[in-house]
N, C-alpha and C positions, 0 to 999 in steps of 0.2 A: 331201540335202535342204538347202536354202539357211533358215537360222533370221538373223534379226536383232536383236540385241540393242542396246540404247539405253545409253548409262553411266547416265540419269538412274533407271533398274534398280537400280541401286546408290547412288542418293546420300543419303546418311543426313540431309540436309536437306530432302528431300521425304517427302511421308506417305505410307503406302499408296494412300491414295486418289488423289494426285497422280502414281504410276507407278511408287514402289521396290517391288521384287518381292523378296528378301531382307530378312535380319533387321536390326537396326541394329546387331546387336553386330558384323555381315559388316560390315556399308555404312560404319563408321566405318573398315573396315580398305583400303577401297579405294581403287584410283588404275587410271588408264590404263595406266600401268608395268604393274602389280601382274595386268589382267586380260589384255594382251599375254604378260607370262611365263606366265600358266596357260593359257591355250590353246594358246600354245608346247609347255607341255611334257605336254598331253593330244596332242599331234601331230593340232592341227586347224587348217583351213587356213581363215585370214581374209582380210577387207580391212578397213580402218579411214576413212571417212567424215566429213567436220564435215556435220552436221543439226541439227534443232529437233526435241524430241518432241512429238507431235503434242496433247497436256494439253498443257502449258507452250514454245507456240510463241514467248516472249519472253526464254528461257534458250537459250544454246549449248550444244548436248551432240555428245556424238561416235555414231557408227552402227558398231556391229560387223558385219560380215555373214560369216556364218560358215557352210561347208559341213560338216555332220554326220550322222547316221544317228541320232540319237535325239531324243527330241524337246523341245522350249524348256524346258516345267518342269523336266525331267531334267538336261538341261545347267546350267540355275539352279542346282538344289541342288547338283549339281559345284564349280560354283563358289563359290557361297554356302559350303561343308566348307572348300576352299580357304584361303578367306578367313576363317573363326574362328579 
């Protein structure tokens, strides 16, 4: 199953409402670095994209596309544990 994820997912500058899907105590911990290593080392296979999210098409954000077998929330909170 092909899932896409946004970094604007994680930006602890945005509100819920505007697209971060994790906690802030996570989103302060993130970086591009930081969610290439964990995918890495869940041995899931990406590609990495420059996009706009589609709330805030006047910010630059990066596109994860990620092949996995579970599904977007699950893989979130994976990474969300990750990252506290």
């Amino acid at each position: 199953m092909t899932l896409t994820l946004y970094s604007q997912y994680f930006n602890p500058k945005s509100s819920r409402r505007l697209g971060r899907r994790v906690s802030l105590a996570a989103a302060r911990n993130f970086t591009d670095g930081k969610l290439e290593e964990i995918l890495k080392s869940m041995n899931i296979k990406y590609e990495i994209r420059d996009a706009r999210y589609p709330r805030i098409p006047w910010e630059k954000s990066k596109m994860f596309i990620v092949e996995a077998n579970v599904k977007k929330s699950t893989l979130l909170s994976l990474i969300e544990r990750k990252l506290s």
